[in-house]
PDB file of N, CA, C and O in Angstrom, chain B, residues numbered from 101:
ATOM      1  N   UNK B 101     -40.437 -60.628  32.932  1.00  0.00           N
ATOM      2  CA  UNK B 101     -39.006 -60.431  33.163  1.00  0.00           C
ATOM      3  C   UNK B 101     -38.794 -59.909  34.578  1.00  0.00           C
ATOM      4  O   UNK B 101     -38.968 -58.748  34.947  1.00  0.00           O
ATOM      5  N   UNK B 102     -38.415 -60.886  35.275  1.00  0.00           N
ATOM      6  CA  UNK B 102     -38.004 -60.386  36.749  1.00  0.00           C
ATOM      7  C   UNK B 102     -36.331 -60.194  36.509  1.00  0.00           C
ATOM      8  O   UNK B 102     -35.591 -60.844  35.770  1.00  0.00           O
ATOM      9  N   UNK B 103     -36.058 -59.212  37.288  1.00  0.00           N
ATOM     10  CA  UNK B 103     -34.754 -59.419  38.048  1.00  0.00           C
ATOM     11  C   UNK B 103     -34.245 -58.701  39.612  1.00  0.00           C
ATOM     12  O   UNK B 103     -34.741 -57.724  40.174  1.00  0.00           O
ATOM     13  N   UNK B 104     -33.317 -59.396  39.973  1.00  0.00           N
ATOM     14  CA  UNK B 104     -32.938 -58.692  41.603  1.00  0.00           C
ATOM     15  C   UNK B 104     -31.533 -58.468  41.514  1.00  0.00           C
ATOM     16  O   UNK B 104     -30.662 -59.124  40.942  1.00  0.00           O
ATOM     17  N   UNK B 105     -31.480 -57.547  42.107  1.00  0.00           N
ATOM     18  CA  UNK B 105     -29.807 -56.951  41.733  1.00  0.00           C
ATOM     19  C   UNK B 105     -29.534 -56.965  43.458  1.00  0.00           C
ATOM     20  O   UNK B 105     -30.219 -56.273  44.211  1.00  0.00           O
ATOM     21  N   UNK B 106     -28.469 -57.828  43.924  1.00  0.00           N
ATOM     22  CA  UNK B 106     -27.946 -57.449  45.490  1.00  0.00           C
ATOM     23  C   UNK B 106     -26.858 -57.660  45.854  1.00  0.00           C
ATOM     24  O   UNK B 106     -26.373 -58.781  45.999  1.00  0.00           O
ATOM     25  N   UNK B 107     -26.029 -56.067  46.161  1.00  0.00           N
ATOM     26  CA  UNK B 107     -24.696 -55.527  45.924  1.00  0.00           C
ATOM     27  C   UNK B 107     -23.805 -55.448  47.265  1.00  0.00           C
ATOM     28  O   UNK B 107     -24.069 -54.296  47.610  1.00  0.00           O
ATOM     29  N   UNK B 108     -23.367 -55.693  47.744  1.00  0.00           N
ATOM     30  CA  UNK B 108     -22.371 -55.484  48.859  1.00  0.00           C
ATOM     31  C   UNK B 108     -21.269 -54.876  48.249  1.00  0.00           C
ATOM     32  O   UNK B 108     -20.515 -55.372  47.412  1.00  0.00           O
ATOM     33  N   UNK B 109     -21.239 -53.527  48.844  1.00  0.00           N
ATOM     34  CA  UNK B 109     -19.955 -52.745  48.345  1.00  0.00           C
ATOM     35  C   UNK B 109     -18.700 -53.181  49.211  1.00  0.00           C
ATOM     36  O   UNK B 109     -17.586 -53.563  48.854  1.00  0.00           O
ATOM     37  N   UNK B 110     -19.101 -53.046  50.125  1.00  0.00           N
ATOM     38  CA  UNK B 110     -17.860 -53.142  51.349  1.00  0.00           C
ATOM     39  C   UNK B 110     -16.729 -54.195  50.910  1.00  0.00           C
ATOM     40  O   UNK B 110     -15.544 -53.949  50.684  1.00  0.00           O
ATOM     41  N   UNK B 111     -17.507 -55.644  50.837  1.00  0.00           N
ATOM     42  CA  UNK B 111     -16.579 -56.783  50.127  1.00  0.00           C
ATOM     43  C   UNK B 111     -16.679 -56.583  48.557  1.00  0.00           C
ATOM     44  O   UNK B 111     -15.704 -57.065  47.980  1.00  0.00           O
ATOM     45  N   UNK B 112     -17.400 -56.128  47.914  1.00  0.00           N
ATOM     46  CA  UNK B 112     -17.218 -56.130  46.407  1.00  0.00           C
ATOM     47  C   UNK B 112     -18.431 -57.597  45.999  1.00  0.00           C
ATOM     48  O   UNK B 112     -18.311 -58.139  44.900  1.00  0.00           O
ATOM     49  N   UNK B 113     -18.876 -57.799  46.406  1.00  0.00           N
ATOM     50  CA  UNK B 113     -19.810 -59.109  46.308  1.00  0.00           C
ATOM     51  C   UNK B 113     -21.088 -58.760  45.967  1.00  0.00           C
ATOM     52  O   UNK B 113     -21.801 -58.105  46.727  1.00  0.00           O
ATOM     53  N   UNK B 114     -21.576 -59.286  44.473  1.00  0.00           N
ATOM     54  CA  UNK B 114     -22.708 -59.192  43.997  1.00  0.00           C
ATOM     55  C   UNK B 114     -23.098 -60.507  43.558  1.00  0.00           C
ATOM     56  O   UNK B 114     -22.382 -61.475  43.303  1.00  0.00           O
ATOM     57  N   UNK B 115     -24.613 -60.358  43.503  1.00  0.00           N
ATOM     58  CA  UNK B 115     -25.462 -61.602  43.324  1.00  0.00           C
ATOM     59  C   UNK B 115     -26.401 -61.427  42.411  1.00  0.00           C
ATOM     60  O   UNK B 115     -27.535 -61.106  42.765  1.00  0.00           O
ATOM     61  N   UNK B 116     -26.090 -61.604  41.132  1.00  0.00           N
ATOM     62  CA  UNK B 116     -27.351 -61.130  40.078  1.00  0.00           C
ATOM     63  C   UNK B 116     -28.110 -62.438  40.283  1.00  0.00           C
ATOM     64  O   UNK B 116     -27.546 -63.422  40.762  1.00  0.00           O
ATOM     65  N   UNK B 117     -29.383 -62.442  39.921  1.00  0.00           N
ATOM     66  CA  UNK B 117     -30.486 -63.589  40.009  1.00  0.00           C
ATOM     67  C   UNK B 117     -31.192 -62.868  38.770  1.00  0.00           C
ATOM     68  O   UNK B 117     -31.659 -61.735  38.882  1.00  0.00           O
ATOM     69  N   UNK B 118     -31.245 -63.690  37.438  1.00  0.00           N
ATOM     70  CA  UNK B 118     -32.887 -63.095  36.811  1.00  0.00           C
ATOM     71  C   UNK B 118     -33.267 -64.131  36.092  1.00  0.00           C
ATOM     72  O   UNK B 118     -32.816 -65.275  36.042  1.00  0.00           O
ATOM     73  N   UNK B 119     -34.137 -63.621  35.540  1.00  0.00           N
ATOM     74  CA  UNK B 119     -35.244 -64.420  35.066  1.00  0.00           C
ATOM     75  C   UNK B 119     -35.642 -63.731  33.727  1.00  0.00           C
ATOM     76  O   UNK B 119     -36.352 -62.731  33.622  1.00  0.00           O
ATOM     77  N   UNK B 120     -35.124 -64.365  32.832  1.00  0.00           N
ATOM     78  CA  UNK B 120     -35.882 -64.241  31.694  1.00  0.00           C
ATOM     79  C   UNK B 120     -36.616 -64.895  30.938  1.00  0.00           C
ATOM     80  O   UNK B 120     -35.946 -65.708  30.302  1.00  0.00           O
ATOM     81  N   UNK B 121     -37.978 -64.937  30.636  1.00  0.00           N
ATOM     82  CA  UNK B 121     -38.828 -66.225  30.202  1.00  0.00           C
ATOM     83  C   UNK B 121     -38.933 -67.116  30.971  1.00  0.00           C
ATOM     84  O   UNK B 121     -39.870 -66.925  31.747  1.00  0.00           O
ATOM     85  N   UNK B 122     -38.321 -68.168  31.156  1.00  0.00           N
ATOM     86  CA  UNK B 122     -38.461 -68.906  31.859  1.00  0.00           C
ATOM     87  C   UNK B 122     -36.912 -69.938  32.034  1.00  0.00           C
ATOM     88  O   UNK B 122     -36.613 -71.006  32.568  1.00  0.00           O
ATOM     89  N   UNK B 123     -36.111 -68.699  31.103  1.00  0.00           N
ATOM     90  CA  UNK B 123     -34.390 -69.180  31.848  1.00  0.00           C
ATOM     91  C   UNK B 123     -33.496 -68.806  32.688  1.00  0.00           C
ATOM     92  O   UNK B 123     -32.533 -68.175  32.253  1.00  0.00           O
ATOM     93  N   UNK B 124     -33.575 -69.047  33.830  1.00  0.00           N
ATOM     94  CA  UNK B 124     -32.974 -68.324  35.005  1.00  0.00           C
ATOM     95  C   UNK B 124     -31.462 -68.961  35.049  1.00  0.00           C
ATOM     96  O   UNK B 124     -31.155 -70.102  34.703  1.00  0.00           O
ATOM     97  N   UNK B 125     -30.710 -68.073  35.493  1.00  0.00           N
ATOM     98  CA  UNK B 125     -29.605 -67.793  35.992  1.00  0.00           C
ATOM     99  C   UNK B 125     -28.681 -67.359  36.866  1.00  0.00           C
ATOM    100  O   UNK B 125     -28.614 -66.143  37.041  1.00  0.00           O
ATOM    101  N   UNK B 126     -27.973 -68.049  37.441  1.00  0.00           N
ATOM    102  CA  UNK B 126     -27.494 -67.506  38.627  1.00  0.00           C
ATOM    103  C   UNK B 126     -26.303 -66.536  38.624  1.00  0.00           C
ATOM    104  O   UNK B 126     -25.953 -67.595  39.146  1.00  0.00           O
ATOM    105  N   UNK B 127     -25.296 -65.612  38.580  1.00  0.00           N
ATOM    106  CA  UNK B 127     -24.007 -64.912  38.772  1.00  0.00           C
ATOM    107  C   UNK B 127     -23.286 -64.593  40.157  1.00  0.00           C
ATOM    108  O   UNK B 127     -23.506 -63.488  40.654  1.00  0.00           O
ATOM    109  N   UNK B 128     -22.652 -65.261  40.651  1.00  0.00           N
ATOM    110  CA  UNK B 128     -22.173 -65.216  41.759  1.00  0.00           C
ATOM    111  C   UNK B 128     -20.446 -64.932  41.392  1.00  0.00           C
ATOM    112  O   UNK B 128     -19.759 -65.715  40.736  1.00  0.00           O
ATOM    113  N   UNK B 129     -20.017 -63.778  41.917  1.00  0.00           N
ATOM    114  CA  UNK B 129     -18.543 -63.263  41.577  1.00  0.00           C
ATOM    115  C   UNK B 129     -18.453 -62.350  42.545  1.00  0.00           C
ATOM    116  O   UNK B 129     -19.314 -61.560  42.931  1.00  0.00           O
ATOM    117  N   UNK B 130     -17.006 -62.556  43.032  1.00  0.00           N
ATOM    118  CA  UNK B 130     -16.392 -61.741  43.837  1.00  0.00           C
ATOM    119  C   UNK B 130     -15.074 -60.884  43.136  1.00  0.00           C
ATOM    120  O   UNK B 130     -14.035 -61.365  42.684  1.00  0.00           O
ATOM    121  N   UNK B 131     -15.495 -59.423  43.211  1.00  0.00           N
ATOM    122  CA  UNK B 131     -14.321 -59.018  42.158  1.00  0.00           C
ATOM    123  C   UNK B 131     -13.320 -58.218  42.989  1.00  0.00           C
ATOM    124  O   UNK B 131     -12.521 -57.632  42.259  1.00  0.00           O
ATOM    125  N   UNK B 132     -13.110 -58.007  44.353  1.00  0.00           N
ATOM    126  CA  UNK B 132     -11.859 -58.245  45.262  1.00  0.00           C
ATOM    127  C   UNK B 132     -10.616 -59.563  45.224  1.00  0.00           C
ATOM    128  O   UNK B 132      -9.391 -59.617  45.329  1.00  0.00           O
ATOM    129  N   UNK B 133     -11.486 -60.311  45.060  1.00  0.00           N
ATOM    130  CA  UNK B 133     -10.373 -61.653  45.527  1.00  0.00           C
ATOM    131  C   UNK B 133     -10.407 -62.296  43.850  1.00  0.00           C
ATOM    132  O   UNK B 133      -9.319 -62.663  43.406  1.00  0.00           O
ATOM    133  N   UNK B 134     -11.323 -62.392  43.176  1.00  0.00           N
ATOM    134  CA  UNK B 134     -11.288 -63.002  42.379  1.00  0.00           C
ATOM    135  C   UNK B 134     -11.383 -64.626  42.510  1.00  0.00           C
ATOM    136  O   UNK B 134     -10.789 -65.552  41.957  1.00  0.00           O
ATOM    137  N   UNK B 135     -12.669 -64.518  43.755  1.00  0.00           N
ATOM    138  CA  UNK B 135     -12.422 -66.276  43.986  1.00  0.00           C
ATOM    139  C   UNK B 135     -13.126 -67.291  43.539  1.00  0.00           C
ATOM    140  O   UNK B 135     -13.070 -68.495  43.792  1.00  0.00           O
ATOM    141  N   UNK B 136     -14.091 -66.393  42.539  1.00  0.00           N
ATOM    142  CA  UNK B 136     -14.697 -67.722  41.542  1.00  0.00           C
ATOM    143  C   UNK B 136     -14.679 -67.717  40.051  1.00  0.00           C
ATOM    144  O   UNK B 136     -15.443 -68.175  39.201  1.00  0.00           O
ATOM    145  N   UNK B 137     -13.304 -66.901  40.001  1.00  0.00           N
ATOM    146  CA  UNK B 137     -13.364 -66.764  38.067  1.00  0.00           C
ATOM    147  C   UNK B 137     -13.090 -68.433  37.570  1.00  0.00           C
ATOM    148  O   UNK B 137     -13.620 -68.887  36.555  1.00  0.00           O
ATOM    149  N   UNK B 138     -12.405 -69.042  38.240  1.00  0.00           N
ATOM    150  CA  UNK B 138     -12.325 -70.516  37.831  1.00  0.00           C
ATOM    151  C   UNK B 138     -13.873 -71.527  37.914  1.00  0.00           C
ATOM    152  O   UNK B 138     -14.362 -72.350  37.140  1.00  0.00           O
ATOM    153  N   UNK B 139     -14.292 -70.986  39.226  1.00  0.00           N
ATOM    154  CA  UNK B 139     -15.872 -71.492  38.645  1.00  0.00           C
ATOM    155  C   UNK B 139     -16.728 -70.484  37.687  1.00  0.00           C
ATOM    156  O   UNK B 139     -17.418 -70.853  36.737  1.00  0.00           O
ATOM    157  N   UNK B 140     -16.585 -69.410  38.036  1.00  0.00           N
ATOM    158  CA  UNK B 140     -17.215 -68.653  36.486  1.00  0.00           C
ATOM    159  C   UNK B 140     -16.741 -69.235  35.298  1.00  0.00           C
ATOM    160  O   UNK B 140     -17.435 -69.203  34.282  1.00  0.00           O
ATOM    161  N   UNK B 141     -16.013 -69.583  35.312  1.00  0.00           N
ATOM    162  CA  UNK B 141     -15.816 -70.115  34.199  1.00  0.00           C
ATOM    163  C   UNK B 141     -16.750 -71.628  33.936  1.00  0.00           C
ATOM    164  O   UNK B 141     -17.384 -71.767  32.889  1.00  0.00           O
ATOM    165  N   UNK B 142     -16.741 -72.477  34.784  1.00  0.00           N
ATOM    166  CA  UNK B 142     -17.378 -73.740  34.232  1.00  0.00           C
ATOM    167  C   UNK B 142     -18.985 -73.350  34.559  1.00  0.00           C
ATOM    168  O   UNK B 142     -19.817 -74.114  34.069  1.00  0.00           O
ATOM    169  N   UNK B 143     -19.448 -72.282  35.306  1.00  0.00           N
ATOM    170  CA  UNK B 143     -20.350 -72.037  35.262  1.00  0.00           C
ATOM    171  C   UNK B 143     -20.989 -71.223  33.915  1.00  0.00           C
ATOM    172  O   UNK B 143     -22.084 -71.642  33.541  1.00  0.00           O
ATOM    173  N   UNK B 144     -20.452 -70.201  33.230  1.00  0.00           N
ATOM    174  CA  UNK B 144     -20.723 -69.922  32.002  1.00  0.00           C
ATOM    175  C   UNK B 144     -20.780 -71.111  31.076  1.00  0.00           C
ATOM    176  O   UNK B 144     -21.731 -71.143  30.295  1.00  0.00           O
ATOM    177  N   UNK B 145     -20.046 -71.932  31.052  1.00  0.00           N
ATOM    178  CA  UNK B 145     -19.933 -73.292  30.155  1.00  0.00           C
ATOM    179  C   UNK B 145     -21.088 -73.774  30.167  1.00  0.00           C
ATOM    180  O   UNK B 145     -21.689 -74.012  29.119  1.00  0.00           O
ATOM    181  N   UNK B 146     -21.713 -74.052  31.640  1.00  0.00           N
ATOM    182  CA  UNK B 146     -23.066 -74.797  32.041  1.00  0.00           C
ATOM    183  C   UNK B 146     -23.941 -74.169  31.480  1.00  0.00           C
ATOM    184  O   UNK B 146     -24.764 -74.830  30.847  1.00  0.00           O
ATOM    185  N   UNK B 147     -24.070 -72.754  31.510  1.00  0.00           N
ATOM    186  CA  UNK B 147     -24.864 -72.378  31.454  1.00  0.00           C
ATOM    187  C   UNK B 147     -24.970 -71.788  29.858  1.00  0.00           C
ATOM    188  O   UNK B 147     -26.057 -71.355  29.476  1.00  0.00           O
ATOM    189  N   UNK B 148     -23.860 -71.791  28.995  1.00  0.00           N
ATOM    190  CA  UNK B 148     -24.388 -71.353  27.567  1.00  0.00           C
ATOM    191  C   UNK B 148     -24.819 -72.864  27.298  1.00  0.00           C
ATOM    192  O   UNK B 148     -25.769 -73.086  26.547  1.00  0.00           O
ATOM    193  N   UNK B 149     -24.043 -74.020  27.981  1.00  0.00           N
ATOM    194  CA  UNK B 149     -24.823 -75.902  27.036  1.00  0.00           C
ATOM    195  C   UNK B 149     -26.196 -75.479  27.726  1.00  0.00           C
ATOM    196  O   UNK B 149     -26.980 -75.148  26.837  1.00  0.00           O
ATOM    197  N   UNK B 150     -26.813 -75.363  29.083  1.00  0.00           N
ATOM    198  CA  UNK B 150     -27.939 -75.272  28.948  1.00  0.00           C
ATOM    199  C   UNK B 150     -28.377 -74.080  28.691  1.00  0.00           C
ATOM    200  O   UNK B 150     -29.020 -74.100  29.741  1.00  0.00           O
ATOM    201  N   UNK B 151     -28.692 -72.777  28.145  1.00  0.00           N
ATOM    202  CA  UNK B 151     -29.149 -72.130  27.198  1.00  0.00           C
ATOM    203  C   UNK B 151     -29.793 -72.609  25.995  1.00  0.00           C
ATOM    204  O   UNK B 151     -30.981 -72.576  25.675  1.00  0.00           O
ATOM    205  N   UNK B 152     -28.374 -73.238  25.149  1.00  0.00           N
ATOM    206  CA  UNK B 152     -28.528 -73.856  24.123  1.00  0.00           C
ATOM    207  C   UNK B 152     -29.596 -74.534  23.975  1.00  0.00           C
ATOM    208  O   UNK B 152     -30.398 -74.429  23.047  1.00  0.00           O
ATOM    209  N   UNK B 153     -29.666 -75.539  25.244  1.00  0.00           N
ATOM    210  CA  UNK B 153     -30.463 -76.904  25.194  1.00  0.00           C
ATOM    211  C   UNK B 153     -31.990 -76.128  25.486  1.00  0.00           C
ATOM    212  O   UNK B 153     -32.985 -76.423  24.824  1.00  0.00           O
ATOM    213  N   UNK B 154     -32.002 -75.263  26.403  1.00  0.00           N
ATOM    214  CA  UNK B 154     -33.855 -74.396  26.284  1.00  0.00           C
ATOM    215  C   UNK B 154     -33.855 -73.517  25.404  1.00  0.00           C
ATOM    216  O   UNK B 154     -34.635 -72.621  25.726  1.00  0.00           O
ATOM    217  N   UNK B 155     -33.448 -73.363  24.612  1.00  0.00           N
ATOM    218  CA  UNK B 155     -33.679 -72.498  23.054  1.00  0.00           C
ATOM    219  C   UNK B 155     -33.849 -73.341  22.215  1.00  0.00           C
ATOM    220  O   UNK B 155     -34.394 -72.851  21.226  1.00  0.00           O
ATOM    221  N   UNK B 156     -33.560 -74.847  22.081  1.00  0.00           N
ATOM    222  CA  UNK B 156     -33.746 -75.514  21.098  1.00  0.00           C
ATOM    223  C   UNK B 156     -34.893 -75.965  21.371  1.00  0.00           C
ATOM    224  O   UNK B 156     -35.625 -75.932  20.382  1.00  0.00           O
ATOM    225  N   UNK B 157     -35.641 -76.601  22.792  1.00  0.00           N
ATOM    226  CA  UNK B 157     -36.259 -77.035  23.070  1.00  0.00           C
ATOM    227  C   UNK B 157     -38.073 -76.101  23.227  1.00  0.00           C
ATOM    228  O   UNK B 157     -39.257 -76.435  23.284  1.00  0.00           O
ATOM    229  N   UNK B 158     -37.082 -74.557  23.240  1.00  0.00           N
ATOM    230  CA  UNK B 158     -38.179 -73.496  23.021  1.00  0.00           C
ATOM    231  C   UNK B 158     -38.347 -73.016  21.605  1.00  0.00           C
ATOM    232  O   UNK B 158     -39.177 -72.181  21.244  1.00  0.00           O
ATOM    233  N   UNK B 159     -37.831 -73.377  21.156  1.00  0.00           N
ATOM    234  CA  UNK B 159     -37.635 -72.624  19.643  1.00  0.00           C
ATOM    235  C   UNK B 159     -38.537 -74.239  18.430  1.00  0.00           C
ATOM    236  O   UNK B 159     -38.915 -74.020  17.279  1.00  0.00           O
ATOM    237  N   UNK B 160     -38.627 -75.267  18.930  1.00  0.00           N
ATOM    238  CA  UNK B 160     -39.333 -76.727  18.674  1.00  0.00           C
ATOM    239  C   UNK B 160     -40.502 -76.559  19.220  1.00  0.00           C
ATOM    240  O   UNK B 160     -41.430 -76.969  18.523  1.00  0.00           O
ATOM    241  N   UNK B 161     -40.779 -76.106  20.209  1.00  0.00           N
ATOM    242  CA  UNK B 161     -41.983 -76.170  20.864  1.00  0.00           C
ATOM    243  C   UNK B 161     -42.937 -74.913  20.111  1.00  0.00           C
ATOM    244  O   UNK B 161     -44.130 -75.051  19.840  1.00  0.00           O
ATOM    245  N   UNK B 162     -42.291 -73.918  19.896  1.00  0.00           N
ATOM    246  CA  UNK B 162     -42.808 -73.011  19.372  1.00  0.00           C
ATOM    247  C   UNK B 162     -42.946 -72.973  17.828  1.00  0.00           C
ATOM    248  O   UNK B 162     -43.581 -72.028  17.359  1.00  0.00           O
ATOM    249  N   UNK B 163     -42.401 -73.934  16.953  1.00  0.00           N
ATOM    250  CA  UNK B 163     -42.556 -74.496  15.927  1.00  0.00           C
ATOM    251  C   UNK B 163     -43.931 -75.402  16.093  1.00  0.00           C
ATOM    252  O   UNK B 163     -44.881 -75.231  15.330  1.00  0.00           O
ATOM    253  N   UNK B 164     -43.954 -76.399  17.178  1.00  0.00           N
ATOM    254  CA  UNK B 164     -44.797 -76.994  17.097  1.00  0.00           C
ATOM    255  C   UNK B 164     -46.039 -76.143  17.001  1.00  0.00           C
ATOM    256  O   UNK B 164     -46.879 -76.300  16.115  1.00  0.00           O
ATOM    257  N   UNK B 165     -46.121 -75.217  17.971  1.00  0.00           N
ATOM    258  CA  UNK B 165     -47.479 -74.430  18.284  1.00  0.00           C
ATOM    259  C   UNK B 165     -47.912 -73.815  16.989  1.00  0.00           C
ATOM    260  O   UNK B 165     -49.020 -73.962  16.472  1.00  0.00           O
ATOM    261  N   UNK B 166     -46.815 -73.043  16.478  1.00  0.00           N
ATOM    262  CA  UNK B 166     -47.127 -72.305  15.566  1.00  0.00           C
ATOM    263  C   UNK B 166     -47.615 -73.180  14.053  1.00  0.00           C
ATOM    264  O   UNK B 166     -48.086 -72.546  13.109  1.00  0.00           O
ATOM    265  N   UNK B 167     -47.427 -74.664  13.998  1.00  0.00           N
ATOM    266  CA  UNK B 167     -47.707 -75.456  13.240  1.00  0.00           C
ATOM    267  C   UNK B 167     -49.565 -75.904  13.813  1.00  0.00           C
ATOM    268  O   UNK B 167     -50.551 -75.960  13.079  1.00  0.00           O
ATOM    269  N   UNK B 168     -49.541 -76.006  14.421  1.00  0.00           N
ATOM    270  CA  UNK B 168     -50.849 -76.139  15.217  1.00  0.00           C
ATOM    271  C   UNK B 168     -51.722 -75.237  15.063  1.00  0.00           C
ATOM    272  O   UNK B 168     -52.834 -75.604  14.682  1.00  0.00           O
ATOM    273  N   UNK B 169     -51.505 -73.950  15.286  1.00  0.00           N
ATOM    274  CA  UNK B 169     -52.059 -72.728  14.961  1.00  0.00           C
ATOM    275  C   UNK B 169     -52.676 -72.454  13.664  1.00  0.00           C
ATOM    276  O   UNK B 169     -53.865 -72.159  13.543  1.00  0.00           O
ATOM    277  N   UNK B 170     -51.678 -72.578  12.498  1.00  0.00           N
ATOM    278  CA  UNK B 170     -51.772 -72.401  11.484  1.00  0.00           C
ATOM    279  C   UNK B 170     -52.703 -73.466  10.413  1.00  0.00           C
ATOM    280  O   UNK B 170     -53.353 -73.163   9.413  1.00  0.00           O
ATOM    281  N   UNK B 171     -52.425 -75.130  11.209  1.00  0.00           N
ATOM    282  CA  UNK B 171     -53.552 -75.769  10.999  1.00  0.00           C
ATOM    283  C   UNK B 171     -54.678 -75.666  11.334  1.00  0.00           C
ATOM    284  O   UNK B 171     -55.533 -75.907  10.482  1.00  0.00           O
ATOM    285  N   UNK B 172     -55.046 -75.321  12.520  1.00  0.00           N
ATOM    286  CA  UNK B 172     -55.970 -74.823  13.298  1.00  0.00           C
ATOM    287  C   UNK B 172     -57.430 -73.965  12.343  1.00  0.00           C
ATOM    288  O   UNK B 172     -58.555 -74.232  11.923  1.00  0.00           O
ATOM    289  N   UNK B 173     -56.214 -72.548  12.415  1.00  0.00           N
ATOM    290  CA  UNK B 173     -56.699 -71.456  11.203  1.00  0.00           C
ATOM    291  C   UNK B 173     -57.296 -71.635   9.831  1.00  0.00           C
ATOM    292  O   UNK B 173     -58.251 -71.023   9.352  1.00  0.00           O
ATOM    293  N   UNK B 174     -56.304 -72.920   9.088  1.00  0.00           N
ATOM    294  CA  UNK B 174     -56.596 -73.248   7.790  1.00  0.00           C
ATOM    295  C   UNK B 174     -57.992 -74.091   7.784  1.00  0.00           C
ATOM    296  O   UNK B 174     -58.605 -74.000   6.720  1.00  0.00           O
ATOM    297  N   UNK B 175     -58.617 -74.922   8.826  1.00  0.00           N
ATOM    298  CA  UNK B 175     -58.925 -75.804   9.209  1.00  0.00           C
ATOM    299  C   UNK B 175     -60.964 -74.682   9.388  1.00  0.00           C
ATOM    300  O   UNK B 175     -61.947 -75.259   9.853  1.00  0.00           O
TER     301      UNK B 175
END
């Protein structure tokens, strides 16, 4: 689990970047002007469809393994 937190007070401008597992994410918001709540917005969208889509695809894969494993073991 990485993350980087980098804050500009002066303009109000932060840049979260992290990394969890292996689903990264970007947050880019300015909360002076308010000049990307309209892309925050389609950017949250993007980013819960792809969430979705690497949790299903991690949550299958890890079915698979754990099916593998368990044959493995029995085996």
């Amino acid at each position: 689990r990485l993350y980087i937190v980098v804050q500009i007070i002066g303009w109000r401008l932060y840049i979260v970047v992290q990394t969890i597992g292996w689903r990264p994410y970007i947050v880019v918001q300015t909360i002076g002007w308010r000049l990307y709540s309209r892309t925050n917005n389609w950017l949250q969208t993007v980013h819960s469809r792809t969430n979705n889509w690497l949790e299903t695809v991690h949550s299958r894969t890890n079915n698979w393994l754990e099916t593998k494993h368990s044959r493995t073991n029995n085996w």
